[in-house]
C-alpha positions in Angstrom: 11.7 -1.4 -9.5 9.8 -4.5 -9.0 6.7 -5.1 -11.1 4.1 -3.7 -8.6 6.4 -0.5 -7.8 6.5 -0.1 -11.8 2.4 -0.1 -11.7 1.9 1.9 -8.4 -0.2 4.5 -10.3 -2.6 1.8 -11.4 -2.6 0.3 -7.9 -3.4 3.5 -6.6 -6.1 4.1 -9.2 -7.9 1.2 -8.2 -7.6 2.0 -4.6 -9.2 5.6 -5.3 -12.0 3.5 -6.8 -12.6 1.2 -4.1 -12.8 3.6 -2.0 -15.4 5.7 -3.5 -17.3 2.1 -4.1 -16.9 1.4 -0.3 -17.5 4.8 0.7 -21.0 5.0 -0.9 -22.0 1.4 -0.3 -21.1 1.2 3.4 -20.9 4.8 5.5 -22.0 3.3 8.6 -18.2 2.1 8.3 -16.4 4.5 7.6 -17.9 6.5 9.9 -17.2 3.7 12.4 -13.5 4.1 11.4 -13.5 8.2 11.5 -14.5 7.9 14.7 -11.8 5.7 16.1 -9.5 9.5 17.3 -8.0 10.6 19.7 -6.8 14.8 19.5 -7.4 14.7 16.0 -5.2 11.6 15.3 -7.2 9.1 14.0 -5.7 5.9 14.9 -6.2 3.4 11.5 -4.9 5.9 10.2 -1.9 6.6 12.4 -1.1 2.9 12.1 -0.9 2.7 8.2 1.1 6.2 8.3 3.3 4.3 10.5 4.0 1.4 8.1 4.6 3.7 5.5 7.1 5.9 7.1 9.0 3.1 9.5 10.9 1.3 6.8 11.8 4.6 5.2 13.5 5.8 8.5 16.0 2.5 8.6 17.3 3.9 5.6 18.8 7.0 7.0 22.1 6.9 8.3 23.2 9.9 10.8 26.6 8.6 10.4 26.5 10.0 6.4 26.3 13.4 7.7 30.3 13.4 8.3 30.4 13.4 4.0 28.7 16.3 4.0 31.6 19.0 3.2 33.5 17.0 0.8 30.9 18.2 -2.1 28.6 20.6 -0.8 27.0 22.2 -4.6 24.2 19.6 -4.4 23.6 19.4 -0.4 23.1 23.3 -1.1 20.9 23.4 -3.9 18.5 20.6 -2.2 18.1 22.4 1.2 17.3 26.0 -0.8 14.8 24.4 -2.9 13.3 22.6 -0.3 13.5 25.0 2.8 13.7 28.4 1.5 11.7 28.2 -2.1 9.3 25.4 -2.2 7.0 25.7 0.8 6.5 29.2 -0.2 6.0 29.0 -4.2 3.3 26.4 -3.1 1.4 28.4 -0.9 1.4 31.8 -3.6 0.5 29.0 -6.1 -2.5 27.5 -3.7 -3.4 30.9 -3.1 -3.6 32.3 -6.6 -5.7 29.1 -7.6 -8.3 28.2 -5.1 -9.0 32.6 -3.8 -9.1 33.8 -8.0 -8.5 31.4 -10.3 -10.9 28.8 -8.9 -12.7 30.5 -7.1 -16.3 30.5 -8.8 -15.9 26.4 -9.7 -15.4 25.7 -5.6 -17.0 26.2 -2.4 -15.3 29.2 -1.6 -15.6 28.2 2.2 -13.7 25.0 1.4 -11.0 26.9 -0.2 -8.8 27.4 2.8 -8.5 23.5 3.4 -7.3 23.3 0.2 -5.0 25.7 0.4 -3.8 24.3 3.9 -2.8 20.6 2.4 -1.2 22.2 -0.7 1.0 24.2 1.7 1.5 20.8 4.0 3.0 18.9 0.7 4.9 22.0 -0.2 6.5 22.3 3.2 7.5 18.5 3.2 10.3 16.9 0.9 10.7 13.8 0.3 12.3 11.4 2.3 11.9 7.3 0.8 11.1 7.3 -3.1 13.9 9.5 -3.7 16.1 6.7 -3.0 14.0 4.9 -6.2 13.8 8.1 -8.1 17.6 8.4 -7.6 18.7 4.8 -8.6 16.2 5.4 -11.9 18.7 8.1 -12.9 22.0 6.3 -11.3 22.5 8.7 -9.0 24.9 8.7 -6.5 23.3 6.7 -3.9 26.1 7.7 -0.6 25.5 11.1 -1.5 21.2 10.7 -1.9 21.4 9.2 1.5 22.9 12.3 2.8 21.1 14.8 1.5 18.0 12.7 2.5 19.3 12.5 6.2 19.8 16.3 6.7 16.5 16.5 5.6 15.3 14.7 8.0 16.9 16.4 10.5 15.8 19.5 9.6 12.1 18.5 8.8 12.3 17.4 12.9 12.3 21.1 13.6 11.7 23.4 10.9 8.4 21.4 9.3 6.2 22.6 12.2 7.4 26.0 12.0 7.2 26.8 8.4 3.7 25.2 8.4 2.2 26.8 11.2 3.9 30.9 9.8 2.2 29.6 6.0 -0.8 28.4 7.7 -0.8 32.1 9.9 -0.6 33.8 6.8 -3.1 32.7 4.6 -5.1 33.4 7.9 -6.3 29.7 9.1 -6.2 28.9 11.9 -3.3 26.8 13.5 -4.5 24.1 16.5 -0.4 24.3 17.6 -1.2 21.3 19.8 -2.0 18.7 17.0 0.4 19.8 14.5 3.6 18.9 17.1 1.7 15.6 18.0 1.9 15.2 14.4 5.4 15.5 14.1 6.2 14.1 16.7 4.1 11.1 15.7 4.9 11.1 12.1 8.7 12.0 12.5 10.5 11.6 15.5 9.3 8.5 16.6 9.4 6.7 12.8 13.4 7.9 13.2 14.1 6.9 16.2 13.0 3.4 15.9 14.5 3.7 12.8 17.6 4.1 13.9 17.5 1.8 16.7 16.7 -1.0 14.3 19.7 0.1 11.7 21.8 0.2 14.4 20.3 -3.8 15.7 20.6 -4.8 11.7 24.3 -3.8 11.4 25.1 -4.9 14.7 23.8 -8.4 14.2 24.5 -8.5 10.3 26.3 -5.3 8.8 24.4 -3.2 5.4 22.9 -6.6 3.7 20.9 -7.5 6.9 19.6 -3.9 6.3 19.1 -4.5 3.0 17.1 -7.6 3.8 15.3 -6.3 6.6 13.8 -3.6 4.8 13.1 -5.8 1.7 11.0 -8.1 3.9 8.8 -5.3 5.7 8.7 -3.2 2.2 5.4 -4.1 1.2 3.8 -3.0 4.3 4.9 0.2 3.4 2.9 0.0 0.1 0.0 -2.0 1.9 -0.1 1.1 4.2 -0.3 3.7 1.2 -2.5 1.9 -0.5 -4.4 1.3 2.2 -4.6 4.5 3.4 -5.5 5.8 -0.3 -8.7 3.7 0.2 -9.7 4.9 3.6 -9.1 9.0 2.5 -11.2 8.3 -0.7 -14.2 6.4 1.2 -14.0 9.2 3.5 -13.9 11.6 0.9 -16.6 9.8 -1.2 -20.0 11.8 -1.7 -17.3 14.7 -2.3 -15.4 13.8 -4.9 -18.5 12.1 -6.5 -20.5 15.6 -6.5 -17.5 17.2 -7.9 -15.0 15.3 -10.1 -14.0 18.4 -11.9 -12.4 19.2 -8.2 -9.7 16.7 -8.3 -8.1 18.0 -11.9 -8.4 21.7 -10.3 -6.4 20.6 -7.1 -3.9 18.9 -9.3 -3.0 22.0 -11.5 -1.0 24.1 -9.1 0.6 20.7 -7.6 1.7 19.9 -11.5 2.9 23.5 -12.2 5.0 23.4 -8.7 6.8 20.0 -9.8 7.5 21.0 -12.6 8.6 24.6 -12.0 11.1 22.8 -8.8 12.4 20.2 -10.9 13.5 23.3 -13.6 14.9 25.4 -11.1 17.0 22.7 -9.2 18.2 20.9 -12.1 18.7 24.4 -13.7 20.6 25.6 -10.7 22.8 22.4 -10.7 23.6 22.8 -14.2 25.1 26.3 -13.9 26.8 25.2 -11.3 28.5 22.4 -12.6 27.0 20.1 -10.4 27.8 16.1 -11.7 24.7 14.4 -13.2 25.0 11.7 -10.7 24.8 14.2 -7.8 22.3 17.1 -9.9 19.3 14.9 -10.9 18.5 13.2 -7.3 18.8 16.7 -5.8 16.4 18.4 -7.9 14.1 15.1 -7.7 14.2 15.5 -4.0 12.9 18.9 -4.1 10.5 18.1 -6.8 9.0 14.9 -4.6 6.9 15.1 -1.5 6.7 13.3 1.3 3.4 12.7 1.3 3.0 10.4 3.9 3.6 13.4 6.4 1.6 15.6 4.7 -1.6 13.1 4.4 -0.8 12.6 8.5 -0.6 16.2 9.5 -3.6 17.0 7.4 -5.5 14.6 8.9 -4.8 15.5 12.1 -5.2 19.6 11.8 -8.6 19.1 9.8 -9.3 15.6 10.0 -10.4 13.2 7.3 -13.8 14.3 5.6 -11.2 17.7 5.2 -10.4 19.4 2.2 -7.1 19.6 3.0 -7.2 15.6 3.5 -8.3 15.8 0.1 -6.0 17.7 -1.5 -3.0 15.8 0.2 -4.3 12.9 -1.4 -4.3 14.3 -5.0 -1.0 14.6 -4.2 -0.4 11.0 -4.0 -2.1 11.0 -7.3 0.2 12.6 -9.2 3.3 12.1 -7.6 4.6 8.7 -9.5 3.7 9.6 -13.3 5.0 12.6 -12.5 8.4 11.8 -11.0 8.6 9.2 -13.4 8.4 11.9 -16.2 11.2 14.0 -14.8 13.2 10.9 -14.2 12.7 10.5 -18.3 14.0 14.1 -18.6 17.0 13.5 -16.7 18.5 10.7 -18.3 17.9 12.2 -21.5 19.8 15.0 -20.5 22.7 12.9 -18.6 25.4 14.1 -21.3 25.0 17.8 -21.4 26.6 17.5 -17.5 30.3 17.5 -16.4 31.2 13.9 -15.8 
């Protein structure tokens, strides 16, 4: 990790800040900038999300999927963690928290917002830092890429469904319409371009003009996040100001849910004799969120002075010191695994 991926937590602090700063002293602009939609897609926004997500998409290569059956014990744990277990341990947790635990420190009318961008992370695994997480614990990078591809894949058509049933059933409301526009936006198109330009890059220059290519356009990716961290916070401003206590209360089920995912896949690949190499990025891929989605779509379904917004971007929050904690835990524990 380079210097500024090592401090990303601090970088992000500092962006929460500026944007609370920027959000009080100037509202004429960010209301300006909120206003700048179209279907509930705000388009600075979609811009940024884009940066973010494009360079991640170059990454994935369809043509890994043919490894898939040679060791299938990690492929199998990932995708039941993060299809069949995750999305819905998230929503009981956001549930539990925000309609009884929390319920007389909140707004109890804000509470389903909440609960809708917990479910969004929870339904949406990650897809780009794994790849950092992974190296960190000398993983099996041929094998990360795989599993990260057929999530992918899957995310195309099962993220809209999953979110709109968990939405349904904690009875919100689901605008169907800017939900698949999300996707569609957030997912499909980032791949497909993605793929067109791997394709281009190893065409012209084989895996080290990949390599390069996404090196060069890599800090957009972070300008975007970062970037985006500032415009959700300004939005979010006079919130967050009048309540501080509500950005530890989000971050408590989102810590107990890492935490619980990362013990149950790592768990799960232990039993089963799963190679350290292979075990630790497949339970730090169900532990991580893509939270780029998950800002996007919350954006889009509630838009950006939302809870849900909110709690999406807590999510960002956390999500380095906390990967980086589990990363710690799994190379401590790299010898109690079968070579």
């Amino acid at each position: 990790m380079s210097l500024f991926e090592r401090w990303l937590s601090l970088w992000v602090g500092l962006c929460i800040l500026a944007g609370l700063a920027l959000g009080t002293t100037a509202p004429g602009l960010f209301g300006a900038l909120a206003g700048l939609e179209y279907a509930s897609v705000n388009f600075v926004v979609a811009v940024l999300i884009w940066a973010m997500v494009y360079p991640m998409m170059i990454a994935v290569d369809l043509g890994s999927l043919k490894a898939v059956g040679q060791r299938p014990k990690g492929l199998i744990i990932t995708l039941a963690i993060n299809w069949l277990i995750k999305p819905f341990t998230m929503a009981a947790l956001a549930v539990l928290f925000f309609n009884h635990v929390f319920a007389g420190l909140i707004d109890p009318a804000r509470a389903p917002e909440y609960i809708a961008g917990l479910i969004l992370l929870g339904a949406a695994p990650c897809t780009a830092m794994v790849f950092i997480w992974s190296q960190l614990t000398r993983g099996d990078p041929n094998y990360t890429l795989v599993q990260v591809s057929v999530n992918d894949l899957i995310m195309v058509v099962a993220f809209a469904p999953i979110v709109a049933f968990l939405l349904g059933v904690t009875n919100i409301n689901v605008p169907w319409e800017t939900l698949i526009l999300s996707v569609v936006l957030y997912i499909v198109i980032p791949l497909i371009a993605g793929m067109l330009t791997r394709r281009a890059l190893i065409a012209r220059g084989g895996a080290g003009a990949v390599d390069a290519f996404t090196a060069r356009i890599k800090p957009a990716s972070v300008l975007g996040l970062l970037l985006t961290v500032v415009l959700l916070f300004g939005f979010q401003g006079p919130v967050i100001l009048a309540q501080p206590l509500l950005i530890v209360l989000i971050a408590v089920p989102i810590l107990i849910q890492s935490y619980g995912i990362f013990a149950l896949g790592y768990g799960a690949a232990f039993l089963w004799g799963v190679p350290h190499r292979i075990a630790a990025p497949c339970a730090l891929i169900g532990t991580s969120n893509f939270f780029e989605l998950a800002v996007a779509v919350a954006i889009g379904l509630f838009g950006l002075n939302s809870g849900a917004a909110l709690a999406t971007v807590v999510g960002v929050l956390v999500e380095v010191p906390v990967m980086l904690s589990l990363v710690a835990v799994a190379n401590r524990t790299r010898a109690r695994f079968p070579a």
